[in-house]
C-alpha positions in Angstrom: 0.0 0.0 0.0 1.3 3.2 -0.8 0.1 6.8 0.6 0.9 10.2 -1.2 2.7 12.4 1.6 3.8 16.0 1.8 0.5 17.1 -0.2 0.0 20.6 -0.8 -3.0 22.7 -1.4 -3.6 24.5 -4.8 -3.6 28.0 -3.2 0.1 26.9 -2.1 -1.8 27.4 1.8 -2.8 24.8 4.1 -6.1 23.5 5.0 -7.4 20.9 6.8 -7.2 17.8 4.8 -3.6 18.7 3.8 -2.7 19.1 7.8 -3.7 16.2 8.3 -2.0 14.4 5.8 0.9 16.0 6.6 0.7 15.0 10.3 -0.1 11.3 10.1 2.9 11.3 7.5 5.3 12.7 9.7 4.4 11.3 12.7 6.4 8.0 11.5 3.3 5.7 12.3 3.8 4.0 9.6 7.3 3.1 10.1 7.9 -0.6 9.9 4.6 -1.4 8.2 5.0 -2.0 4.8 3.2 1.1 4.0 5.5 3.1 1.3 5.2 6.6 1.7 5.9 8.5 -1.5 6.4 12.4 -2.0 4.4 13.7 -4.7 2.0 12.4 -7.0 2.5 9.5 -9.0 0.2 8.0 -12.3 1.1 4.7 -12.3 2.5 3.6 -9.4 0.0 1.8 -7.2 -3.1 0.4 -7.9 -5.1 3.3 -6.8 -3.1 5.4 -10.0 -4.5 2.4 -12.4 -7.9 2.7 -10.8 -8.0 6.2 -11.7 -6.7 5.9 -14.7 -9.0 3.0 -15.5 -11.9 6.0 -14.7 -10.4 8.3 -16.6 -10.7 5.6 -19.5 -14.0 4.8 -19.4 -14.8 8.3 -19.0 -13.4 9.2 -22.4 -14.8 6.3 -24.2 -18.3 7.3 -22.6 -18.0 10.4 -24.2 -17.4 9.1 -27.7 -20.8 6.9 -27.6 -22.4 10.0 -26.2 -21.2 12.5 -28.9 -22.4 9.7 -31.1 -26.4 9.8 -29.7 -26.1 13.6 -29.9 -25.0 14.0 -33.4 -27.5 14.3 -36.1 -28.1 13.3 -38.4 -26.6 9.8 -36.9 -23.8 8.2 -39.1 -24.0 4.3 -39.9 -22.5 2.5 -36.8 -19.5 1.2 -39.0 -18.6 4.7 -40.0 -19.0 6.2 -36.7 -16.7 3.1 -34.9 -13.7 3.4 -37.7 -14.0 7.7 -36.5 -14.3 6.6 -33.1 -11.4 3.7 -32.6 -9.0 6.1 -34.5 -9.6 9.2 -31.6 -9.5 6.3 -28.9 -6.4 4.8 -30.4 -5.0 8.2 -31.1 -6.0 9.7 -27.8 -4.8 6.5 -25.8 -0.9 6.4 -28.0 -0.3 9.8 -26.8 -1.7 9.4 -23.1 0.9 6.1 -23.0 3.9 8.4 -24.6 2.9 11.4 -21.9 3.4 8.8 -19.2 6.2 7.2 -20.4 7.8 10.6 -20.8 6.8 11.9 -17.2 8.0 8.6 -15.8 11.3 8.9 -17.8 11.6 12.9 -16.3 11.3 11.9 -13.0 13.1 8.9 -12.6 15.6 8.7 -14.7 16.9 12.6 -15.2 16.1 13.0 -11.3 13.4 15.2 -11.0 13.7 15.4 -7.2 16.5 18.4 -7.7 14.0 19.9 -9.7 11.2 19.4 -6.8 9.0 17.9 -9.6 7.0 15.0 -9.5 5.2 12.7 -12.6 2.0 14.6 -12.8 3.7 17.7 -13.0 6.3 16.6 -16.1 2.6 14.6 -17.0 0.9 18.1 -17.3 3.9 20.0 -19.1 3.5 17.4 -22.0 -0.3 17.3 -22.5 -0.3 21.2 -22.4 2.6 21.1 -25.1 0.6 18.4 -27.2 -2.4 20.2 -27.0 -1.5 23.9 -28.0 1.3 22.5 -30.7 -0.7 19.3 -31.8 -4.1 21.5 -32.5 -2.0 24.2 -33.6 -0.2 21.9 -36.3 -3.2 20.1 -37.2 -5.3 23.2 -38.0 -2.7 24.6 -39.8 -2.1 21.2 -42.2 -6.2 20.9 -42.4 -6.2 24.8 -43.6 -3.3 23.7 -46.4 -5.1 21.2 -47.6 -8.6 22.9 -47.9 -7.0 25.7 -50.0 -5.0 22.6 -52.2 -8.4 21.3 -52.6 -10.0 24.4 -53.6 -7.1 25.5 -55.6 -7.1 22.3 -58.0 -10.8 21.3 -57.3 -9.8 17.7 -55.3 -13.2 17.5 -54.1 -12.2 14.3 -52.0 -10.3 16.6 -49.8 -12.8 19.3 -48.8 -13.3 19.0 -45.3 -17.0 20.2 -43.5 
């Protein structure tokens, strides 16, 4: 079993819940337990992180089957589950490589200097991916709308 220790609050204050955290942590009472205490906050290292993330799953696959009873007029279920698999397939690669970097970060290049943990390097890297990713993309869908116009493909006109 592992518990997060030395939490802080958003506000960079202290309430309550982070007190007490704080105070069963350092009061050692888990010493000689089994119990690892870890600093920071971790994605994949107990199986609370991979219940979470497990949540977080099935979270974003429910939204793809609600989009998909929202839409109208409703594609065929074949076209709408080739649209769908490539987001979830595209949206899960990139989830895997933003962990994969954080855990990288953090363990291996020794994040504790930096006073960094995985989530932070986590959130660094889905901030990057999405302001350059939908940058780039908008900008390549914008090239090819005016290639299609320009030499009437209409195969490649979008919306």
């Amino acid at each position: 079993m592992k518990l997060h220790g030395s939490v802080t609050s958003l506000e960079g204050g202290s309430n309550f819940a982070t007190q007490t955290v704080n105070t069963i942590v350092q009061s050692g009472i888990f010493e000689g337990t089994g119990v690892n205490v870890l600093k920071g906050c971790t994605l994949v290292e107990s199986s609370f992180d991979i219940f979470i993330q497990g949540i977080l799953g099935l979270l974003a696959f429910t939204t793809l089957f609600a989009k998909r009873y929202m839409e109208s007029p409703r594609r065929p279920f074949v076209v709408w589950g080739f649209d769908a698999s490539k987001q979830a397939v595209a949206g899960m690669t990139v989830h895997i490589l933003n962990i994969g970097i954080a855990e990288y970060l953090t363990h291996a290049v020794g994040a504790a200097a930096l006073k960094s943990d995985e989530c932070d390097f986590y959130f660094v890297n889905f901030v990057i991916d999405i302001f350059v990713g939908v940058t780039a993309t908008y900008l390549l869908l914008a090239i090819v709308g005016v290639f299609a116009e320009k030499f009437n493909y209409e195969i490649l006109r979008t919306g």
